[in-house]
SEVEX-381548 format. One record per residue (C-alpha): x, y, z. Coordinates in steps of 0.02 Angstrom, whole numbers, plus 50000, padded with zeros to 5 digits. Example, Ala and Ser with C-alpha at 12.3 -4.5 7.8 and 13.67 -1.06 7.14 Angstrom:
<recs>
+-------+-------+-------+
!  east ! north !    up !
+-------+-------+-------+
! 50615 ! 49775 ! 50390 !
! 50684 ! 49947 ! 50357 !
+-------+-------+-------+
</recs>
This chain:
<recs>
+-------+-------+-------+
!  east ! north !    up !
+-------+-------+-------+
! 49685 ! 51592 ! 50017 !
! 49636 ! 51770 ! 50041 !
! 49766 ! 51878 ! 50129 !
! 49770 ! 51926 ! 50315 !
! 49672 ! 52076 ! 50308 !
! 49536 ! 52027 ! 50222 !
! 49521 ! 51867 ! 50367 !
! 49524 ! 52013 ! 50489 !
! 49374 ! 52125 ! 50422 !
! 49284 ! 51957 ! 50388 !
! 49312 ! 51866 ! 50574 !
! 49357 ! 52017 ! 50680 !
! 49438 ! 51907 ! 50794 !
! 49642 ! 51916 ! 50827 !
! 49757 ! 51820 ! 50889 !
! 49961 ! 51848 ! 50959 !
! 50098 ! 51707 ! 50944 !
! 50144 ! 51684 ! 51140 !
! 50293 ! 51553 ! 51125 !
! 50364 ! 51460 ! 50998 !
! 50403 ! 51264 ! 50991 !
! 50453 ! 51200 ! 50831 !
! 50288 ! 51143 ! 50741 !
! 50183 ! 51204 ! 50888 !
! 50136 ! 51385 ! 50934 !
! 50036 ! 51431 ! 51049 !
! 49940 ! 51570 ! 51035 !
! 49816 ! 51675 ! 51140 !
! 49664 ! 51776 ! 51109 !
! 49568 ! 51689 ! 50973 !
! 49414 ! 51624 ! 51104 !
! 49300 ! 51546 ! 50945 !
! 49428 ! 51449 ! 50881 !
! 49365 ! 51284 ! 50841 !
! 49464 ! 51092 ! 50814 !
! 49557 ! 51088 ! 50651 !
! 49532 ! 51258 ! 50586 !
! 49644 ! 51334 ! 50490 !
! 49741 ! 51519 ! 50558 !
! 49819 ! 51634 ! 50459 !
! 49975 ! 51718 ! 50509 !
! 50013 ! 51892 ! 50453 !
! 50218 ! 51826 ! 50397 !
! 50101 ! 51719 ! 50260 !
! 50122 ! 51568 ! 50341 !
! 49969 ! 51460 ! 50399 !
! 49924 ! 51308 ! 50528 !
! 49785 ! 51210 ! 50597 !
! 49708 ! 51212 ! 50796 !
! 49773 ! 51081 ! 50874 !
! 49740 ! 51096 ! 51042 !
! 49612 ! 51220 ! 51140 !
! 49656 ! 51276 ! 51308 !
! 49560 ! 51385 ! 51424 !
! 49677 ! 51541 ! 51381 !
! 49782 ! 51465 ! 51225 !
! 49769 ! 51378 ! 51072 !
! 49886 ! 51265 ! 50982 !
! 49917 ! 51285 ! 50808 !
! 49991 ! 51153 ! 50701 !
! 50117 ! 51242 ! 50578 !
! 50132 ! 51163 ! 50390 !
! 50302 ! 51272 ! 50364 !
! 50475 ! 51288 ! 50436 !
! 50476 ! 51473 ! 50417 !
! 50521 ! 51561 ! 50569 !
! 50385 ! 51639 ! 50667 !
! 50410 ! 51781 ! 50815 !
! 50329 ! 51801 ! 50959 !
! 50205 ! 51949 ! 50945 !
! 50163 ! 51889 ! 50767 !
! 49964 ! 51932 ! 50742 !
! 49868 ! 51777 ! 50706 !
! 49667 ! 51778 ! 50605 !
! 49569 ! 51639 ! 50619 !
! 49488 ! 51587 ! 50431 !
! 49320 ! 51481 ! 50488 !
! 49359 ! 51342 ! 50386 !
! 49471 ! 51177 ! 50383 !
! 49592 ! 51140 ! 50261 !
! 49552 ! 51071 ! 50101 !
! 49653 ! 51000 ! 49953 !
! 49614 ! 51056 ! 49767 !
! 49572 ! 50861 ! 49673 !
! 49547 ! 50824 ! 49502 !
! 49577 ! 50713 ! 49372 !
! 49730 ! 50846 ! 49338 !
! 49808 ! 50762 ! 49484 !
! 49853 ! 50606 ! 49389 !
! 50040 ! 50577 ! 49318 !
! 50089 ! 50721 ! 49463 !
! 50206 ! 50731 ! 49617 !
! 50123 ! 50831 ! 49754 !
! 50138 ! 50894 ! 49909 !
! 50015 ! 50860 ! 50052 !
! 49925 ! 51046 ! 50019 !
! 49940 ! 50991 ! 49847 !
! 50057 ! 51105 ! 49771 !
! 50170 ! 51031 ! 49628 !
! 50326 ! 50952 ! 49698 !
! 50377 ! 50886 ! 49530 !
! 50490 ! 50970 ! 49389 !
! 50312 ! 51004 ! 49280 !
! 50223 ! 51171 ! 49246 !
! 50129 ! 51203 ! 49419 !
! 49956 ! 51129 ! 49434 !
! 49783 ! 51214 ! 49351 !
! 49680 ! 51281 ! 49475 !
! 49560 ! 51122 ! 49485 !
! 49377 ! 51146 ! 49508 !
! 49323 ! 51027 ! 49664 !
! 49413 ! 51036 ! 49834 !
! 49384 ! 50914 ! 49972 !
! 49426 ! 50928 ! 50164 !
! 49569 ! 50793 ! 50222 !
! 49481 ! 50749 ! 50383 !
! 49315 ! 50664 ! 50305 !
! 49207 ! 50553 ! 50401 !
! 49205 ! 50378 ! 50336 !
! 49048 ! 50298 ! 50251 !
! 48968 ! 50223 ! 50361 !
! 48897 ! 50017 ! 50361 !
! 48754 ! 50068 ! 50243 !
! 48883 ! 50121 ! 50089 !
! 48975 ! 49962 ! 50115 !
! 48996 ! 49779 ! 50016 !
! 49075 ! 49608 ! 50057 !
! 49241 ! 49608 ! 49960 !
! 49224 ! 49476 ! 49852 !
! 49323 ! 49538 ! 49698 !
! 49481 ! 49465 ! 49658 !
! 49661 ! 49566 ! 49689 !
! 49778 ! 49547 ! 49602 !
! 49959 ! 49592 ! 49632 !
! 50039 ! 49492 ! 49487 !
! 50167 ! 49409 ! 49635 !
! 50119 ! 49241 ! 49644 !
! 50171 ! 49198 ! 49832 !
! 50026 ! 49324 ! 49871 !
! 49892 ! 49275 ! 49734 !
! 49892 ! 49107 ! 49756 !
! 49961 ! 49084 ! 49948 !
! 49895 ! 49235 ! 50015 !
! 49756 ! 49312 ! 49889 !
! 49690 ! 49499 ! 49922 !
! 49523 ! 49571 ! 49892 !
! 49479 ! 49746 ! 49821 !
! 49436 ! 49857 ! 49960 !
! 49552 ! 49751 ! 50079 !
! 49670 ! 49837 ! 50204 !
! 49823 ! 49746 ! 50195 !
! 49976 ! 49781 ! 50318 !
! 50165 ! 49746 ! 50264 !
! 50252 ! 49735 ! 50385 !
! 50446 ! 49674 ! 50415 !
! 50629 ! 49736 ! 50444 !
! 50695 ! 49887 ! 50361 !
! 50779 ! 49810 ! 50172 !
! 50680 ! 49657 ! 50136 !
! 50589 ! 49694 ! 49981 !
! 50417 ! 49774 ! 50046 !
! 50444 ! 49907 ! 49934 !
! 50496 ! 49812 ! 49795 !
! 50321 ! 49724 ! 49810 !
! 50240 ! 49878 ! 49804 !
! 50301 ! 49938 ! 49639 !
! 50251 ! 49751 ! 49578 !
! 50076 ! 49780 ! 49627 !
! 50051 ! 49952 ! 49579 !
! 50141 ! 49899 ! 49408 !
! 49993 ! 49781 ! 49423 !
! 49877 ! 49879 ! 49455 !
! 49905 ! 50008 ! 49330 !
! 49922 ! 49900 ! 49185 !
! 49714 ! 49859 ! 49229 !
! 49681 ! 50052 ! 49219 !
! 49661 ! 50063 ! 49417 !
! 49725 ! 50222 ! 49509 !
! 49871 ! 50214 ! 49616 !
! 49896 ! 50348 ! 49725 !
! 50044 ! 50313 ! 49844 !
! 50081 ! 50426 ! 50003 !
! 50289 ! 50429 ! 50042 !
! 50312 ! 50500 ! 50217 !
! 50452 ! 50590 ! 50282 !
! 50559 ! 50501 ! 50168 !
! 50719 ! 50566 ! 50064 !
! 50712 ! 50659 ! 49915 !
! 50804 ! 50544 ! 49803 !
! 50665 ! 50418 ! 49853 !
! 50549 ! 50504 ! 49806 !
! 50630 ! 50546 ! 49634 !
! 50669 ! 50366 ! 49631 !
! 50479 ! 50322 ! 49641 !
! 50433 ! 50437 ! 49520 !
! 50572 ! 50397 ! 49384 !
! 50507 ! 50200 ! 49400 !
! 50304 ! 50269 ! 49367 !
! 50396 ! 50360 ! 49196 !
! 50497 ! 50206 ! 49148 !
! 50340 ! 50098 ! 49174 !
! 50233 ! 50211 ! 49089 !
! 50111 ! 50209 ! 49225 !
! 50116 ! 50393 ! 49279 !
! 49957 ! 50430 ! 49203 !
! 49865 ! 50311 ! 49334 !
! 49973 ! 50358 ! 49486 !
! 49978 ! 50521 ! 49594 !
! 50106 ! 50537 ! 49703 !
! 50086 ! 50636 ! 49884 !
! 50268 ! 50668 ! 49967 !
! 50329 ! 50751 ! 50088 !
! 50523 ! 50756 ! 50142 !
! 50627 ! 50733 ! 50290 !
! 50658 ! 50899 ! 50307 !
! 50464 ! 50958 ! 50286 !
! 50407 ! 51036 ! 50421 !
! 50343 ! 50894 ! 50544 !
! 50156 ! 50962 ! 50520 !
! 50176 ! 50941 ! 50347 !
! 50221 ! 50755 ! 50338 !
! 50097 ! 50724 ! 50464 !
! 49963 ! 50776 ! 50347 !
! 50041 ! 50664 ! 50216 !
! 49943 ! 50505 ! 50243 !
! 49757 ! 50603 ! 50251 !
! 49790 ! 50707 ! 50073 !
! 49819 ! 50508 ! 49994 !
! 49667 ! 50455 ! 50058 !
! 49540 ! 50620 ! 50025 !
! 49620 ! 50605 ! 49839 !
! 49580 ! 50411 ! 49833 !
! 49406 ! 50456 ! 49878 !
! 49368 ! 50587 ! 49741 !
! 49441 ! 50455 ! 49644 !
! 49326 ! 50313 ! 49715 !
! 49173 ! 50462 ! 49679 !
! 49230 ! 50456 ! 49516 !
! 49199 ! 50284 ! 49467 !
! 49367 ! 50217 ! 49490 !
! 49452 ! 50073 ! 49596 !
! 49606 ! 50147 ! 49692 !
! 49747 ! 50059 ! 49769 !
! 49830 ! 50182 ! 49904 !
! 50005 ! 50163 ! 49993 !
! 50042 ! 50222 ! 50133 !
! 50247 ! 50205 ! 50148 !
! 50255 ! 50225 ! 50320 !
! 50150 ! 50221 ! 50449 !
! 50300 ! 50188 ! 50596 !
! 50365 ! 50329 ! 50521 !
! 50213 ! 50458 ! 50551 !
! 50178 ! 50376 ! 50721 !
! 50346 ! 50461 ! 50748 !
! 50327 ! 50627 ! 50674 !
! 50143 ! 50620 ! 50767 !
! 50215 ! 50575 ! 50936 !
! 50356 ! 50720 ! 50917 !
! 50196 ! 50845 ! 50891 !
! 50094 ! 50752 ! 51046 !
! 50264 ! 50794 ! 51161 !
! 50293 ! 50975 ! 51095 !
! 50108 ! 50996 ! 51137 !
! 50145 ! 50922 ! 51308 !
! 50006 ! 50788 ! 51287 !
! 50017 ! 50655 ! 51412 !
! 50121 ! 50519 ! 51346 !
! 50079 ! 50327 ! 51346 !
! 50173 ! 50169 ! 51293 !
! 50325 ! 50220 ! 51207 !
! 50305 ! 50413 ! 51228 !
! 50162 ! 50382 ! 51097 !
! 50014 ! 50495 ! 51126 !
! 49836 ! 50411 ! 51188 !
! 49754 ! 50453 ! 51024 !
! 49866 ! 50363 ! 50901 !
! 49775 ! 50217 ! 50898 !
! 49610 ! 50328 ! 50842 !
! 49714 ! 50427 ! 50711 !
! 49773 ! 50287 ! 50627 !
! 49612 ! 50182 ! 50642 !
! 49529 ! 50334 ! 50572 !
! 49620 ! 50325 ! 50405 !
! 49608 ! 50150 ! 50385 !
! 49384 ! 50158 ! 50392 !
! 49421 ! 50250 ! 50249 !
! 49468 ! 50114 ! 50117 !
! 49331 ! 49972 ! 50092 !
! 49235 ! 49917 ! 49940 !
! 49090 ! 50056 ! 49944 !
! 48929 ! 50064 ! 49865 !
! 48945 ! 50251 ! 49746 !
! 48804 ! 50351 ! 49662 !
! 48930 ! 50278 ! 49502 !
! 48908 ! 50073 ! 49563 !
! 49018 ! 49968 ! 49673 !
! 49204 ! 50036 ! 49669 !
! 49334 ! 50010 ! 49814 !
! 49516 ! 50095 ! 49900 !
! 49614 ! 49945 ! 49918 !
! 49759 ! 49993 ! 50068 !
! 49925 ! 49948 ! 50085 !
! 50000 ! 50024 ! 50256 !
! 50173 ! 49987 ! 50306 !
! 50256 ! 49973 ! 50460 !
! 50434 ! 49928 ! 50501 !
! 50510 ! 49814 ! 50639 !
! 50646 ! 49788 ! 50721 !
! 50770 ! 49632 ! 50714 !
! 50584 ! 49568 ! 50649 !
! 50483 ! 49610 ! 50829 !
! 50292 ! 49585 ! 50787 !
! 50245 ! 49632 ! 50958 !
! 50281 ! 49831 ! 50949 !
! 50125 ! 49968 ! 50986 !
! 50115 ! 50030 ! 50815 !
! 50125 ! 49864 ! 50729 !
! 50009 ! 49765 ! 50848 !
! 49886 ! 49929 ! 50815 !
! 49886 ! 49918 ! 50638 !
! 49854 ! 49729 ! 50640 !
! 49712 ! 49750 ! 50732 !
! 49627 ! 49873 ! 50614 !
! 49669 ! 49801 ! 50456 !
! 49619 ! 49627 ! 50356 !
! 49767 ! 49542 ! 50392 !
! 49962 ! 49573 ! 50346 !
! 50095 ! 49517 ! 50242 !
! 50255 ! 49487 ! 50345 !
! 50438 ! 49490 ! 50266 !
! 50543 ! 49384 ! 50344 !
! 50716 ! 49453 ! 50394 !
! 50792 ! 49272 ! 50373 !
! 50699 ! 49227 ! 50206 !
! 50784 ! 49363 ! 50118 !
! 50957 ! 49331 ! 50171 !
! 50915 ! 49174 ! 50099 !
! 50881 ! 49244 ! 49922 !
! 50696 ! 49213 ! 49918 !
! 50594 ! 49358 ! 49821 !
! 50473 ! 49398 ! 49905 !
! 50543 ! 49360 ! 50070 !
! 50340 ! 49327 ! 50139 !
! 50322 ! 49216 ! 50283 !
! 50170 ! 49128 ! 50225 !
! 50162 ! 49045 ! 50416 !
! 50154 ! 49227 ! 50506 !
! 50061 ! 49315 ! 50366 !
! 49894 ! 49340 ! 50369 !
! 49730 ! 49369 ! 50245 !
! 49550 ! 49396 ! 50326 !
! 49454 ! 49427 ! 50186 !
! 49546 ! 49373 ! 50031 !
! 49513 ! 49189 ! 50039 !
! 49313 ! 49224 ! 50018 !
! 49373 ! 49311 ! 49828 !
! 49418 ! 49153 ! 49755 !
! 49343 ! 49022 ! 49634 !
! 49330 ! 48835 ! 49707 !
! 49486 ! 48805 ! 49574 !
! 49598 ! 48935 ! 49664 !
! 49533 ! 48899 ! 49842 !
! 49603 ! 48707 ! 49793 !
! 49748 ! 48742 ! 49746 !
! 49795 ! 48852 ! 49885 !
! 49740 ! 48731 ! 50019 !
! 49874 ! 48606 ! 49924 !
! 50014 ! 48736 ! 49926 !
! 50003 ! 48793 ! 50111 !
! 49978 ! 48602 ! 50149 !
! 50137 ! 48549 ! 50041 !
! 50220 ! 48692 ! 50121 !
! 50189 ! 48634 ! 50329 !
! 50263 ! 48475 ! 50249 !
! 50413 ! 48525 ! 50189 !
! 50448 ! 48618 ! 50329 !
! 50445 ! 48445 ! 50434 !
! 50545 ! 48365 ! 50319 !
! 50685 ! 48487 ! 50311 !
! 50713 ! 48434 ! 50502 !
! 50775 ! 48273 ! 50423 !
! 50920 ! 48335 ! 50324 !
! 50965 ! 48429 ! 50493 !
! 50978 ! 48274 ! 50589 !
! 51071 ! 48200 ! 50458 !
! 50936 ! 48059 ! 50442 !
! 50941 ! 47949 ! 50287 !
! 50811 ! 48005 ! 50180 !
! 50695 ! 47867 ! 50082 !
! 50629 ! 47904 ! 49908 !
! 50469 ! 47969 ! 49958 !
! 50560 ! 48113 ! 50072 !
! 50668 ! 48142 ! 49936 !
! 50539 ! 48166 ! 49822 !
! 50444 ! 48300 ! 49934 !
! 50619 ! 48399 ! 49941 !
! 50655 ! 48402 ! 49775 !
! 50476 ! 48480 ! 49729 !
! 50488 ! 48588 ! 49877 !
! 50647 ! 48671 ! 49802 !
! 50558 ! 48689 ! 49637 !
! 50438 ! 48791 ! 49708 !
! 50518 ! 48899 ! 49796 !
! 50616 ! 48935 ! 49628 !
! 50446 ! 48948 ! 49564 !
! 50377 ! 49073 ! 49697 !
! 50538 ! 49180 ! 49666 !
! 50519 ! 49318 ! 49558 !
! 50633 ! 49443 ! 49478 !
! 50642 ! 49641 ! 49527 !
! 50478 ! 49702 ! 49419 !
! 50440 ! 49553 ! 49352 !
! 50242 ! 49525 ! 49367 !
! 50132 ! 49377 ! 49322 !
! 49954 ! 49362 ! 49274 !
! 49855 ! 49254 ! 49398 !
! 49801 ! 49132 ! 49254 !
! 49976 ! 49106 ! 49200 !
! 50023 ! 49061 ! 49390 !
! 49903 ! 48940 ! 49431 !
! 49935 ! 48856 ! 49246 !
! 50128 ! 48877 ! 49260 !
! 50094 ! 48799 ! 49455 !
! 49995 ! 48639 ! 49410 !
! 50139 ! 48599 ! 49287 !
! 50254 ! 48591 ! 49422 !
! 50148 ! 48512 ! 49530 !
! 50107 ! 48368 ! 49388 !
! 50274 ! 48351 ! 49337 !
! 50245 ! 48380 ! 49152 !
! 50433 ! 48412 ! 49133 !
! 50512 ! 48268 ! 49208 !
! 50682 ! 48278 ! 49193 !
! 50718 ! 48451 ! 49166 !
! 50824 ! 48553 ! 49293 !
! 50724 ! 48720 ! 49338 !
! 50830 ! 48843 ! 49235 !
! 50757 ! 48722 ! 49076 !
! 50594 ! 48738 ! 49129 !
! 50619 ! 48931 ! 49194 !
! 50638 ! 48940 ! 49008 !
! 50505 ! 48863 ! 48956 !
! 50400 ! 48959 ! 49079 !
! 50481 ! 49113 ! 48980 !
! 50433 ! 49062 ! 48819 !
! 50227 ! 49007 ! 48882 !
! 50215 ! 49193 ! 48946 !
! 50293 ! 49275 ! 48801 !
! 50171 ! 49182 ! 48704 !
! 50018 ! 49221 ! 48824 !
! 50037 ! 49399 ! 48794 !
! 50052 ! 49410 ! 48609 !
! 49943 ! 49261 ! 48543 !
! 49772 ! 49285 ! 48554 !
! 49767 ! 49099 ! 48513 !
! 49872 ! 49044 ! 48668 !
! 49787 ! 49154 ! 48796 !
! 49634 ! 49081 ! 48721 !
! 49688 ! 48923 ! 48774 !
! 49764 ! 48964 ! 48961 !
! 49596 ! 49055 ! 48992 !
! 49497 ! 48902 ! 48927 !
! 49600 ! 48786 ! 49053 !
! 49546 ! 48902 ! 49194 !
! 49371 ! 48893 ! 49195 !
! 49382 ! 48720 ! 49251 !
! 49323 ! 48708 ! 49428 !
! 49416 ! 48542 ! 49482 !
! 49621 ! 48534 ! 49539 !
! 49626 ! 48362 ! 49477 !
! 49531 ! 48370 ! 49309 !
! 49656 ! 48536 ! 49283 !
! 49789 ! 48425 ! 49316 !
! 49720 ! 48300 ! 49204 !
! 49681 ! 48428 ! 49058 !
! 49844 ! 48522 ! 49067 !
! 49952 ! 48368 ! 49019 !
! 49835 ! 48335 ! 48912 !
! 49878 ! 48503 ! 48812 !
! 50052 ! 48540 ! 48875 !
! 50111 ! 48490 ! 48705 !
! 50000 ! 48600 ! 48615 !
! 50043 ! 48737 ! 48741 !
! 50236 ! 48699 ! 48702 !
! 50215 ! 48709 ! 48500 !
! 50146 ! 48889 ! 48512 !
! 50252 ! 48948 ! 48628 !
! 50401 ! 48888 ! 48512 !
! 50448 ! 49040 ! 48424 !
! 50407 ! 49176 ! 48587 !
! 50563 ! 49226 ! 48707 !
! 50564 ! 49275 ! 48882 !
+-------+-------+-------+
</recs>
């Protein structure tokens, strides 16, 4: 930015700080002010119009510096903008987009885009009807995703939503899709935790990272969430597919509801201001699969939001279900029960994923959620202490198996083919007689093999192109001793 001065002989126009709340100031005596510009203070500090009275303005600040009354304010004529570049990736930034992280500061990049960007509209728009994949198997074959689908996850504070996260951006990354994941407000060992798994993973050259900290200044980790997105779009420009997260969205309801009340705007349910259902609406038109002057590419969203004691009827979660394509819901009582993920497929929820998958997949789900409402009846039985006849017992025992099977271990990922092929072996029963550990093994050995034999992965890939449950039943005994011999000498 140019220095005060220079904004002075350019606009002419000056303002004085009147009062002082916290992250709002009003100031008087800048009459062409205009929404969301940015003002220049002559301490060096800057903000953005929030509000425009009669005889005041309201200025956002983006720093905790303290400002005095009487402080000389100079309008700029423009909004804010973010510097975005290819530059960005492997990075840790800061919602203006200064280097957070402990690398040499950023290049001055050569494109800048303004955070508050109108959405493309209906005419830049496709059906979803690519496949997501997440490499969890409770969500790609019980709950599949779409790219350019705006999923919600949504449950109790500590019960694996972020865990799932680092699974599908892990994912993600490994196809050479950028990740770009917003943490707001959070701690700073979080967001060093983040970072440290990108750099273990050896994804940090597909992943930007936008934080801001707890003890930001509250303007600053409202802007969190828009930086993601304007990045993801330069990104999308680019010819890339983007997955965004946006860790959390109860969280900057908060920080945007503390603003609203400092700015005395009249408050609604909760104390939260009239608008939050627009602001948050506004970022989610943003992601979509969208037609590019580069071809079709998509933002795929993940917003979170956190309950309480697992309460799906709060404003800001009942908002964000109604703008996005369904939601993933961790269950509270699932996880104290050990299952990983703890997703609820009963309360979860996917609009548009369904419509992504082949005949073959869209079988085999309809068996698993239809299995699952079964075994759910049947457990009743062992609660009544009913005698159970073979056929019951039967249903149990599978039902146990896979939930094992839908259990997966803390980064542990799975390529779809492999779960549909490793899921119609269960279902068949091609290892009768084993316990699950045995067959966990074996499981072990099949992907180990998968990955490093081009012969094997042949093979699975083969299997899958066959658009019938029961002829890939059929088939998949058929070869399971084949399969078995080549996995021999592979370890988990």
């Amino acid at each position: 930015m140019k220095d005060f001065t220079a904004y002075l002989n350019q606009i002419q126009e000056i303002g004085y700080v009147e009062e002082v709340t916290d992250a709002i100031i009003h100031v008087s005596g800048l009459p062409e002010a205009k929404s969301d510009e940015i003002v220049y203070f002559e301490t060096g500090d800057f903000g953005q119009v929030f509000t425009i009275h009669p005889d005041l303005v309201e200025i956002l600040v983006f720093s905790k510096n303290s400002i005095k009354p009487g402080t000389r304010v100079v309008r700029t004529n423009s909004v804010l903008q973010i510097p975005v570049g290819f530059e960005l990736l492997g990075r840790v930034i800061d919602p203006l987009g200064n280097s957070i992280d402990s690398i040499k500061p950023l290049k001055k990049m050569e494109f800048s885009r303004s955070i508050q960007s109108i959405p493309l509209g209906i005419a830049y728009r496709k059906t979803i009807i690519t496949p997501f994949e997440t490499g969890v198997s409770m969500v790609d074959m019980v709950m599949p995703l779409g790219h350019g689908q705006r999923e919600l996850i949504i449950g109790d504070r500590k019960t694996g939503k972020t865990n799932f996260l680092m699974k599908t951006v892990l994912s993600q990354a490994k196809k050479g899709n950028v990740c770009v994941y917003a943490s707001i407000g959070k701690k700073k060992i979080d967001i060093k935790q983040l970072e440290e798994f990108f750099i273990k993973n050896k994804i940090m050259d597909k992943a930007v990272i936008v934080a801001s900290g707890s003890e930001d200044a509250t303007g600053l980790i409202y802007l969190t969430p828009f930086t993601a997105m304007t990045i993801c779009e330069y990104f999308r420009d680019q010819g890339k597919n983007v997955v965004v997260i946006l860790d959390d969205l109860s969280t900057h309801a908060k920080f945007y509801r503390e603003i609203a009340l400092l700015g005395k705007r009249f408050p609604g349910r909760n104390s939260y201001p009239s608008d939050m259902f627009f602001i948050h609406a506004q970022l989610m038109e943003r992601a979509g699969n969208f037609i590019t002057q580069k071809g079709e590419f998509s933002i795929t969203c993940f917003p979170v939001a956190e309950t309480m004691q697992g309460d799906l009827s709060g404003y800001i979660e009942t908002n964000l279900m109604s703008m996005t394509d369904g939601h993933l819901y961790f269950d509270r009582d699932l996880f104290y029960q050990g299952r990983r993920p703890a997703i609820n497929p009963f309360l979860s929820v996917t609009r548009v994923g369904r419509q992504t998958q082949t005949n073959l997949r869209r079988e085999i789900n309809r068996e698993i959620i239809s299995f699952f409402t079964l075994y759910e009846k049947m457990q009743s039985f062992i609660h009544f202490g009913t005698e159970l006849n073979e056929n019951i017992k039967a249903t149990l025992a599978t039902g146990e198996k896979l939930i094992r099977f839908f259990n997966q271990k803390y980064q542990e990922i799975l390529p779809i083919d492999l779960q549909l092929i490793f899921f119609v072996m269960l279902w068949g029963n091609v290892f009768e007689g084993k316990d699950f550990d045995a067959i966990e093994n074996i499981f072990g050995k099949i992907f180990g093999a998968y990955e490093e034999d081009p012969k094997m992965k042949q093979q699975i890939d083969n299997l899958i192109k066959i658009d019938s449950f029961n002829k890939l039943l059929a088939s998949v005994r058929k070869q399971t001793p084949d399969i078995l011999k080549l996995s021999e000498k592979y370890g988990k």
